[in-house]
Every structure is written in C-alpha cells, then in structure tokens.
C-alpha positions in Angstrom: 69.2 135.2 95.1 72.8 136.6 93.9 74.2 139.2 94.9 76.7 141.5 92.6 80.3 141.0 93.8 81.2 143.7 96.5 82.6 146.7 95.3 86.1 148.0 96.5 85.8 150.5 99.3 88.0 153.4 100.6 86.8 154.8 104.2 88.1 158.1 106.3 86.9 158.2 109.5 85.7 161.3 111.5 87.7 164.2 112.6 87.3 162.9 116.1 88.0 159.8 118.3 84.7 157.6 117.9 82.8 157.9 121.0 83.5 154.7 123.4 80.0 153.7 122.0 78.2 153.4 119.1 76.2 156.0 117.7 72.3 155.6 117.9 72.0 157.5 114.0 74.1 156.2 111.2 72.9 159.1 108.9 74.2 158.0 105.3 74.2 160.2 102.0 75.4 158.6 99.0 76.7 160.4 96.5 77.5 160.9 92.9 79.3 163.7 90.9 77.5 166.5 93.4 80.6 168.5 93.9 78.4 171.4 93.8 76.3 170.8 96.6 77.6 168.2 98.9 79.7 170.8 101.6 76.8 172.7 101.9 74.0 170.0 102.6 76.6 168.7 105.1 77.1 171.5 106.7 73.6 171.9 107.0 73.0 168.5 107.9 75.4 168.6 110.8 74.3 171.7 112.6 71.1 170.2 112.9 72.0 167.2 114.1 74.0 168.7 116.4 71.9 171.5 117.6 68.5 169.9 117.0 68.0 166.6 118.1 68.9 164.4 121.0 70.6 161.6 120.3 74.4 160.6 119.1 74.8 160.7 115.4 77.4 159.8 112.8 77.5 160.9 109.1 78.4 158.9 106.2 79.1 160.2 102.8 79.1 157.1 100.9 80.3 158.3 97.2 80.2 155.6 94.9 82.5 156.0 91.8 82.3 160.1 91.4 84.6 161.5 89.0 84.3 165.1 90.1 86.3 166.8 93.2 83.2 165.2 95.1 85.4 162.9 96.5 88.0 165.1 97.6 85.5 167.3 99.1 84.1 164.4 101.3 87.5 163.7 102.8 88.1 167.3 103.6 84.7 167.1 105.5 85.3 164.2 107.3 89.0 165.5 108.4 86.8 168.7 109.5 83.6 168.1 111.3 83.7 165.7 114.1 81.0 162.5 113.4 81.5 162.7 109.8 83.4 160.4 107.9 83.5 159.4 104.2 83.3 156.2 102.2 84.6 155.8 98.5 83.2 152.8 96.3 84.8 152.2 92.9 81.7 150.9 91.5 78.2 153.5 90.8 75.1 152.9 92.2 73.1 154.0 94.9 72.1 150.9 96.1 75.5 149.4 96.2 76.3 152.5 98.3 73.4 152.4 100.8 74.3 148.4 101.5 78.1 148.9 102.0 77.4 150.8 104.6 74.7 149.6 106.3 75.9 146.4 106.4 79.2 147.2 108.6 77.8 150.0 110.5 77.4 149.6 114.3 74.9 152.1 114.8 71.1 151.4 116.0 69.4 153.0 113.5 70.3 153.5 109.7 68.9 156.2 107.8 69.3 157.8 104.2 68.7 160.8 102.5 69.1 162.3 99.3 72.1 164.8 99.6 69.9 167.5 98.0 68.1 167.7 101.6 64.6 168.1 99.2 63.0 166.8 102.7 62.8 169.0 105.6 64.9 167.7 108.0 62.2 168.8 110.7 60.9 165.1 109.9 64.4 163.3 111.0 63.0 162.5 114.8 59.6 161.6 113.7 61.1 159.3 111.0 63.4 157.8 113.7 61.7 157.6 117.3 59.4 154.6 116.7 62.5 152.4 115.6 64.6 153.8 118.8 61.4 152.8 120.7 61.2 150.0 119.1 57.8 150.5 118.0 58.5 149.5 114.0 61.1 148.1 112.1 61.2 150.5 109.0 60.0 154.0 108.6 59.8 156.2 105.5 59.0 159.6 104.8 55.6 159.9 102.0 55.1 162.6 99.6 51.9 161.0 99.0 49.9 160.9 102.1 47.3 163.7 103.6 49.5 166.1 105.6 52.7 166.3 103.3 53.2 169.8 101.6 54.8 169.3 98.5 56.2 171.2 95.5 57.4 170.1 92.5 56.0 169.5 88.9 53.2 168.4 87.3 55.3 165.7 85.3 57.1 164.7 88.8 53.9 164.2 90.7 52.1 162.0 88.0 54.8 159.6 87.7 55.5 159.8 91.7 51.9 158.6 91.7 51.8 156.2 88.4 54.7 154.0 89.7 53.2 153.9 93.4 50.2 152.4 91.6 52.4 150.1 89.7 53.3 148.6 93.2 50.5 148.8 94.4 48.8 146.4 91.6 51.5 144.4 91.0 53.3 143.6 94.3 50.9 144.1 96.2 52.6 147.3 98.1 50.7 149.3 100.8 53.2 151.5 101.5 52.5 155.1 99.6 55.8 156.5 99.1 59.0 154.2 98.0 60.6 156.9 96.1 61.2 159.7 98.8 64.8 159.8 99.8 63.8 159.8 103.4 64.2 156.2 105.1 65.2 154.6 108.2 65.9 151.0 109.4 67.0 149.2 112.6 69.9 147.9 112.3 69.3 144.4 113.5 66.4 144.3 110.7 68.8 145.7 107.9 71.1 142.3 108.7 68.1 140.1 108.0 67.2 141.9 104.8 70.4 142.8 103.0 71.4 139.6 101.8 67.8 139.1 100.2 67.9 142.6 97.9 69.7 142.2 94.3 69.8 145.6 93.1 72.2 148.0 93.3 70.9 151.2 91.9 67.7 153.1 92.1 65.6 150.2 93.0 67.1 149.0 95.8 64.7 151.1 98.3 61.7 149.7 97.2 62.7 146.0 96.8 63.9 146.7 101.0 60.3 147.6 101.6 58.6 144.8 99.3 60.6 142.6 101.1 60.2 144.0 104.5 56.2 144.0 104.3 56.1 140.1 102.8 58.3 139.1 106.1 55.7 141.1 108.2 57.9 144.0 109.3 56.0 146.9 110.4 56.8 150.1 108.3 56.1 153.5 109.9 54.9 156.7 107.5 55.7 160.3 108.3 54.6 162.5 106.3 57.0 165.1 104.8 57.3 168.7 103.4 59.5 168.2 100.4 61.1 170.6 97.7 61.5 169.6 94.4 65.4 170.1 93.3 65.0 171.9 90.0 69.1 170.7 89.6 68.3 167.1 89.9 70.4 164.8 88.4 68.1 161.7 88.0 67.8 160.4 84.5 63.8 160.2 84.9 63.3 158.1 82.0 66.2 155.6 82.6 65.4 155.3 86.2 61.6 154.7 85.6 63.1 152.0 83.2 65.3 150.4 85.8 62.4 150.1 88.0 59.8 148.5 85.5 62.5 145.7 85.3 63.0 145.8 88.9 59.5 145.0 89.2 59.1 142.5 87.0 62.0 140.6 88.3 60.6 140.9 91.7 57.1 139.8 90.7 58.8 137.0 89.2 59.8 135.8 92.2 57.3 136.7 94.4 54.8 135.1 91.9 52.2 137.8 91.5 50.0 139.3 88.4 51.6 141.3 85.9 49.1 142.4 83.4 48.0 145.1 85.3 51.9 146.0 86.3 52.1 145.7 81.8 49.3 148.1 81.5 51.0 150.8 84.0 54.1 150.6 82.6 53.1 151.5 79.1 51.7 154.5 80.9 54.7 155.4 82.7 56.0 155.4 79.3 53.3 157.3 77.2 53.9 160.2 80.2 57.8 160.3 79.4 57.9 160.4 76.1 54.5 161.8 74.2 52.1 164.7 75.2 50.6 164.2 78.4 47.3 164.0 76.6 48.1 161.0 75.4 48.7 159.1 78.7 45.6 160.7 80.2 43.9 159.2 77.1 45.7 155.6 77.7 45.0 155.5 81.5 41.3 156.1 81.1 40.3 153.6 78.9 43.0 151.0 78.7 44.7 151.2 82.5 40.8 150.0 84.0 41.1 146.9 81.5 44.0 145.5 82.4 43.6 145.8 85.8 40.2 143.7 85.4 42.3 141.4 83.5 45.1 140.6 85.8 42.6 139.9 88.6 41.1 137.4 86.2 44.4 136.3 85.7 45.9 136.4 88.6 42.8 134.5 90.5 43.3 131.6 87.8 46.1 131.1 89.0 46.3 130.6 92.5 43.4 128.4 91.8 46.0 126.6 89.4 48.2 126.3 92.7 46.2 125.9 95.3 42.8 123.5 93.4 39.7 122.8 95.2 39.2 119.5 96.6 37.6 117.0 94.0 34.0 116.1 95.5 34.7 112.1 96.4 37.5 113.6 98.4 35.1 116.1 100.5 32.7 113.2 101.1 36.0 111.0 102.4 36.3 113.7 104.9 33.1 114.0 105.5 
C-alpha cells in the first residue's frame, strides 16, 4: 500500500515537565477550524481526566491545517494546563492527524474523540480498561448497540445505520459502530496497523477496524450515550462520498462482493439527496435484490479461486 507523504508538523508541549514516565492515555482531539468550541471541550476534558479517572493522561490537540484562531487557541492551552500539549499539521484531514500522532506517541493506550464531546465521557474507562488489562486490542464506543441512549436526527440515524450495513455486506464488518468518534488502541497494536491504512480523512477509522478484524484483533464495544451536535461541521454528503470510495478501494483489495455494497450506496444516495420516501421505496424492493445477487456472485467466485477437485483426481487420492 502507499502511503500519502507525511505532512509537516509543529508540536508545543505541556505546560509541565513530562512525568519521568510515559503516560498510560494519549487522549488525542483533532481538530479543524473549531475556534468556537475547542477551550471549552478542553477544559472540560481535562477536569475529568483529572478528577475522574485513575490513571496518567496526556492531551493532544492535533489541528491539522485550521485557518481560524483555532491554532492559536491550542497553544495557549497547552502553555496553560499541565498534560496538554498541541500539534499543528499543514495538511487537512482527520486521518492524517490521528496517525501523526499516534505513531510517535509513547503512551500505552491511544484514544480519540471528536472535540464536540457528543459522547459522554462517563464511557472513557469502560472504553479503555480491557486494553490496559490487556483483555483486547481495540475498543470503540457504538451508537448502535442495545444499551446506548442516543439523540439525534431521523436523517442522522438512517444513514448511521445504512452505511454500517454497507460494511457489513461488503467487508464483511461485525463491528456495529465505525462512525462514533469514540476509539481506543494499544499502542503496540497501532505500530502494526498504521503502515497498512491509506486514508487520511474521514475513513481512516473504519479502514483501522476492517484491518484490525481481518488480522484477528479482538475489538471491544461499549456502548455510549451520545448527543447529536446540532453545530456539526461534517459535510454529510461529501463524507458519505469519501467513504463509498473508501470502501470500494478496500474491497478491492480485500477481494470481496460488491453488488450488494453498489445497491447500498445508491441508497445512501437516494436518502441525501431526494425525499426520504424515495429511499424507503429503493431499499424495499431493490436493496433485497442485490444482496441476493452479490451472494450469487460473490460464491462464483471463490469457487473461481478455490475449484473443486476434478473427479480422476479424488479417485487418485482415494
């Protein structure tokens, strides 16, 4: 795989002498153009960590390529709260920003979060304990699984769920939730895995956890009460593109079906852009159809790679 060229990096460190060792939490937020919110979900971020769980903890704004005062903010943070410190990238993307700093942190455990703080952070030690134990390599936090409280809208949820499908049926995913900023990693299992992901934006999470399943990493679910930020940013439509492509390069490569991943798509696009009747219309009787026919599909051809032995060669055996 190739990997985009690294992007240029400017770092402040905490207000604070590092401790003598490392931090057990890397807690990274990457951010883009959120002068508006980023003091106060680090503020907020850093009293609980301090006051509410157990175990040493560093925090890394990671802005990549911000053209507000969100930069200038960051630094003044780091200079001010002790275990924060802040990393400047000249090139966008979250992904880019997420593997810059993973990949030269020294901490145990990496995590991520969306700087909005849409997940209660009540979820942080649930989401990090089995990696500390070393119990599982991954964990994530899931909108989508009995015993998460969630509020957002209609629109949000269906295409939350649509492209979880899409995964589902065309990488063969069983994780529920890839798009919840709310993830963790070991360290030593982020080294083996950053060099395999490609993408640098939006879907860079998921290819970790497609990749992390098909090496047999064990991937722990919490489920999470999450806020919907009515001021999000995210270019729905333009993300959900990104990842369609994303998903099509990686089924590429990981050689799996992709009628059925066709079929979903087209309905991830009839709920962006026409009445939502429509794609209620399209998913009940074309969505079934192509999901019959990539399993015909898909079965021809791993018979195509893997062919039955002829008969004279089973007697031979024999």
């Amino acid at each position: 795989m190739t990997l985009a060229a690294p992007s240029q990096t400017t770092a402040v460190p905490p207000a604070q002498a590092p401790p003598t060792s490392a931090p057990r939490l890397d807690v990274v937020v990457p951010v883009y153009n959120e002068e508006g919110d980023l003091a106060r979900s680090v503020l907020r971020l850093h009293a609980y960590l301090t006051a509410d769980q157990p175990f040493s903890f560093r925090v890394t704004i990671a802005d990549n390529a911000s053209v507000d005062r969100t930069w200038a903010i960051a630094r003044r943070l780091a200079a001010t709260l002790p275990g924060v410190r802040a990393v400047h990238l000249s090139e966008k993307g979250r992904g880019r920003a997420l593997h810059t700093v993973w990949q030269t942190s020294d901490a145990d455990v990496l995590v991520y979060m969306d700087v909005d703080l849409s997940t209660d952070l009540a979820a942080l030690l649930p989401l990090v304990a089995p990696l500390l134990s070393g119990h599982s390599d991954l964990a994530i936090g899931t909108r989508l699984a009995r015993g998460s409280l969630v509020v957002r809208g209609a629109k949000r949820e269906v295409i939350s769920r649509c492209y979880n499908l899409l995964l589902h049926a065309t990488l063969g995913a069983r994780f529920s939730d890839a798009q919840c900023g709310f993830k963790a990693i070991r360290a030593d299992r982020a080294r083996e895995l950053l060099p395999l992901v490609e993408d640098t934006g939006w879907f860079f999470d998921t290819e970790l956890l497609v990749l992390a399943e098909r090496t047999g990493m064990r991937i722990h679910e919490v489920p999470v009460d999450w806020l919907d930020d009515p001021d999000s940013r995210v270019d729905i439509a333009s993300t959900a593109l990104d990842d369609i492509r994303g998903i099509a390069r990686l089924s590429r490569a990981l050689r799996r079906g992709g009628l059925m991943g066709l079929g979903l798509a087209i309905l991830l696009v009839f709920l962006l852009h026409s009445p939502p009747i429509l794609g209620v219309i399209y998913g009940v009787l074309f969505v079934p159809l192509t999901y019959w026919m990539d399993r015909l599909t898909y079965n021809w051809w791993q018979k195509r790679q893997n062919p039955p032995a002829s008969k004279s060669a089973q007697r031979k055996d024999r």
